[in-house]
C-alpha positions in Angstrom: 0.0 0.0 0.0 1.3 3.4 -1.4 1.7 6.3 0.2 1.0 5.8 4.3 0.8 8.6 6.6 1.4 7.6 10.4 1.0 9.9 13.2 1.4 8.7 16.7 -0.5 10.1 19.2 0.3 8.2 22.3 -0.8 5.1 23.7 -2.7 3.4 21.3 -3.9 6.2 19.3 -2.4 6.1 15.6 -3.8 8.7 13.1 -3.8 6.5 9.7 -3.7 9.1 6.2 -4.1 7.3 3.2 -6.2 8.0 -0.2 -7.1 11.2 1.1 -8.9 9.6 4.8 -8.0 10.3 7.8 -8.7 7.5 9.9 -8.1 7.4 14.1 -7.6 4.0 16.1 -8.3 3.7 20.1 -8.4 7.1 20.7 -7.2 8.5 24.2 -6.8 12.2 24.6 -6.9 13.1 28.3 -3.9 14.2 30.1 -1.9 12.5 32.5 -3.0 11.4 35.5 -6.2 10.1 35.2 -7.2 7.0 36.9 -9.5 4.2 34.9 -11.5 1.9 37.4 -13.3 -1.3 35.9 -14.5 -3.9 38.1 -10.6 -4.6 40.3 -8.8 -3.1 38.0 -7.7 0.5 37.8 -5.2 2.4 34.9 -3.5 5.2 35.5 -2.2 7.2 33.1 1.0 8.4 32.8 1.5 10.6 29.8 -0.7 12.9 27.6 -1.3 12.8 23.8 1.6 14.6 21.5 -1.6 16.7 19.7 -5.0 17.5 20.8 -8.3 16.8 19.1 -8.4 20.2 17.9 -4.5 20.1 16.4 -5.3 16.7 14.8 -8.5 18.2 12.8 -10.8 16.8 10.5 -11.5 12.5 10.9 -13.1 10.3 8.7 -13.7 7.3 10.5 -12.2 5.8 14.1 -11.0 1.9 14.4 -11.9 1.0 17.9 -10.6 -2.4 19.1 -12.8 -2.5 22.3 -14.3 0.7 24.2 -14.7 -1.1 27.7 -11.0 -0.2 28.8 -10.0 3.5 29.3 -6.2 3.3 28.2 -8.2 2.3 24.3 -10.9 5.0 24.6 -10.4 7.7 27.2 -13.1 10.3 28.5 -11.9 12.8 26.0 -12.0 10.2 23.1 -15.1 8.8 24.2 -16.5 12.6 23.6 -14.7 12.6 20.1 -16.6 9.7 19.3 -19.8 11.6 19.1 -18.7 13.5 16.0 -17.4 11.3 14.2 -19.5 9.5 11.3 -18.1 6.2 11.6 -16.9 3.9 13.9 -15.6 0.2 13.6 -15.4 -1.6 16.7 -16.7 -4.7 18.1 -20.9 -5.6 18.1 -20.0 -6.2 21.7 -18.6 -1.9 21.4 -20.9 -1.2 19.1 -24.1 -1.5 21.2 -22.4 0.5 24.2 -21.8 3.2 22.0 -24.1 6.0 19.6 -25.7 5.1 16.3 -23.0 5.8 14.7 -20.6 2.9 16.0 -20.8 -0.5 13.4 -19.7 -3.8 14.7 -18.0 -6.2 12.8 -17.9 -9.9 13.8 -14.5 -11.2 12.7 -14.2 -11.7 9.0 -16.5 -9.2 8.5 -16.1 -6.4 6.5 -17.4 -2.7 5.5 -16.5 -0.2 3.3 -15.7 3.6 3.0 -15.8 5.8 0.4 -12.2 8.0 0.0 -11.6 11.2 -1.8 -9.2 10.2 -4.3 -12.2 7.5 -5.6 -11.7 4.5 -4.2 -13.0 2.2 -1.5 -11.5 1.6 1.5 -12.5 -2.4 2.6 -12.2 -2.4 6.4 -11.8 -6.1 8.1 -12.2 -7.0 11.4 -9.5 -9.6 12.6 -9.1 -11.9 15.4 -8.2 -10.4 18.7 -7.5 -11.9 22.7 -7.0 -9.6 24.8 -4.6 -11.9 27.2 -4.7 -15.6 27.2 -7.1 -18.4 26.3 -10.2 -18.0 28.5 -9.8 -14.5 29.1 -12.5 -13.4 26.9 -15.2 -13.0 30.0 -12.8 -10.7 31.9 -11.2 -8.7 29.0 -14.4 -8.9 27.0 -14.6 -8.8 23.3 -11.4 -6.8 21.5 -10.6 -7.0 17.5 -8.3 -5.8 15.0 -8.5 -4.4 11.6 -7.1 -5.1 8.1 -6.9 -2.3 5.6 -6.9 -2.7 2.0 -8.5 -0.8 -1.1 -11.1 -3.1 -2.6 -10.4 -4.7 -5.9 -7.0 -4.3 -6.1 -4.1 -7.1 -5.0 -2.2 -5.0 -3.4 -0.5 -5.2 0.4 -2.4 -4.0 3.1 -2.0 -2.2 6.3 -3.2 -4.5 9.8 -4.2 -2.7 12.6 -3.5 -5.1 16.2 -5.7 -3.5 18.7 -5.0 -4.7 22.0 -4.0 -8.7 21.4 -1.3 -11.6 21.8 0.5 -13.5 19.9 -1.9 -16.7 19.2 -3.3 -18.5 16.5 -5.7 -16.0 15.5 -2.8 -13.4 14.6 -0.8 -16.2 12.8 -4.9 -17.0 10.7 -4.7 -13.3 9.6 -1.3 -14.0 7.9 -2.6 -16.5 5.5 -5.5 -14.3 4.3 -4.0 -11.5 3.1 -0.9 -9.6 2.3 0.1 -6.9 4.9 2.5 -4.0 4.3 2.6 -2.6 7.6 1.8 -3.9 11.1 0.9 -1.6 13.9 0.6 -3.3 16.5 -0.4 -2.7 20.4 2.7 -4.1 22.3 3.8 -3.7 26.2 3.4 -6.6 27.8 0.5 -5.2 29.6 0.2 -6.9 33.3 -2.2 -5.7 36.3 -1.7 -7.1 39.1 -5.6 -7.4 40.0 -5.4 -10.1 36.7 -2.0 -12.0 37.9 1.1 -12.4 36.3 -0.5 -12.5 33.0 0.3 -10.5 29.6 -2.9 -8.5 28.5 -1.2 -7.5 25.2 1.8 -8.6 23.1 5.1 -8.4 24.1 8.4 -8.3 21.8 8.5 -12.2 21.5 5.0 -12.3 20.1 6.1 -9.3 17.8 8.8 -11.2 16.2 6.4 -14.1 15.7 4.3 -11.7 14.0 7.3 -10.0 12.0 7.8 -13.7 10.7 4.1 -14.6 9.8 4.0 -11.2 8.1 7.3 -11.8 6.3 7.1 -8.3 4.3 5.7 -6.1 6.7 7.3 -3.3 8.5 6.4 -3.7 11.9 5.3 -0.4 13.4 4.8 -0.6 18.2 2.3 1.2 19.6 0.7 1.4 23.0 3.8 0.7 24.6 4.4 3.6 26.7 2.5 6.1 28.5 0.4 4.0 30.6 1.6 2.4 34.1 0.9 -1.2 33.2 3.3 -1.7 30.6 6.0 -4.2 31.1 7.8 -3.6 27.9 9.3 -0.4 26.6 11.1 0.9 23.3 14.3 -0.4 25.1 13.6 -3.9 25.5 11.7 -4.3 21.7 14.3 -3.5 20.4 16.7 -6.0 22.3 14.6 -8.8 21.3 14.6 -7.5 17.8 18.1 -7.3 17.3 18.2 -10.9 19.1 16.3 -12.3 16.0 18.1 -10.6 13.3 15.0 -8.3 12.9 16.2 -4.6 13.6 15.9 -3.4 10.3 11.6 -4.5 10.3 10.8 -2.2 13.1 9.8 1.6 11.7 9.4 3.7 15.0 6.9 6.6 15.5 7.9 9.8 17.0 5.4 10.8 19.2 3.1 13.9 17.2 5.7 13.7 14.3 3.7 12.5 11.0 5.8 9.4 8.9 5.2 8.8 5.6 6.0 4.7 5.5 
């Protein structure tokens, strides 16, 4: 896919230009501090976004992975969500959220119109949010794979917040993808156990491997208290598998064309 503009925001809040959209994933917007409580678990936040809403401007559509955890959607973000026209999330999301929110079941797809003609197909991808079993404590999370529709070309997969498992590895033999952005960390709370909520370097080389030719892109690896797993240590395990050179990192507020 041609022509990829990446902004990171912070946390797991990517701003995706391409074909004239402007697309937004998980967005979180408050400022630090804030504290998150669901059920045993609280978040606290550590760092703010690089750009406001109002800095960031016009967005077309918002890929939500899950809105039931405030370091993915935030109070701010949850108020941005209001104006915006679409947004892909879960149906789990979707019926927690305005009329404007569209659940996809996995495989699914939908499609959105961009400015330079074409159509964006958006398809949700298999997500767990921790390990097998987890799915009535995390609840329902899912990914996204970008492509323009009838053309074979590569295409850009969007994580949200998952691990490494067979679900990631499916996603590999369907389609072609360019770019990987992917929510790392090694999340762990120790209200859950010594568990990892999200995917840690190992599981990102696994990916870089399934995804043979993609660039691999981290996000959602800083900024939040209950990440494990910084820049630091990604990139020690990436130079351990002979994968440096696959890793494209994001300057916080700093726009990449990939």
């Amino acid at each position: 896919m041609k022509d990829v503009k990446l902004t990171l925001i912070g946390g797991p809040t990517v701003l995706i230009e391409i074909g004239g959209l402007r697309l937004l994933t998980d967005p979180t917007f408050d400022l630090p501090g804030g504290e998150y409580i669901t059920g045993p678990v609280t978040l606290k936040k550590q760092k703010g976004p690089a750009l406001s809403i109002k800095e960031i401007g016009n967005i077309d559509a918002v890929l939500l992975s899950h809105e039931q955890h405030g370091d993915n959607l935030d109070i701010l973000g949850r108020e941005l969500l209001k104006s915006i026209k679409v947004v892909y999330t879960t149906p789990q999301s979707a019926s927690n959220l305005g009329s404007n929110a569209l659940g996809l079941a996995t495989w699914q797809s939908a499609s959105l119109q961009a400015p330079n003609g074409k159509k964006l197909k958006i398809t949700a991808t298999p997500a767990r949010h921790g390990p097998a079993g987890i799915e009535p404590m995390a609840g329902d999370v899912t990914g996204f794979i970008l492509q323009w529709e009838n053309e074979n070309e590569d295409a850009i997969y969007v994580s949200g917040d998952t691990v490494w498992y067979e679900g990631v590895a499916e996603i590999a033999g369907k389609f072609k993808v360019d770019y990987a952005i992917l929510n790392m960390g090694a999340a762990q709370l120790e209200a859950v156990g010594p568990i990892e909520l999200t995917m840690n370097a190992n599981g990102a080389v696994e990916t870089a491997k399934s995804f043979a030719k993609a660039k691999i892109i981290p996000a959602h690896y800083d900024g939040w208290a209950h990440w494990t797993e910084h820049r630091e240590a990604i990139d020690k395990v990436f130079k351990a598998a002979n994968l440096i050179d696959r890793l494209v990192w994001l300057e916080p507020g700093v726009t990449k064309l990939v």
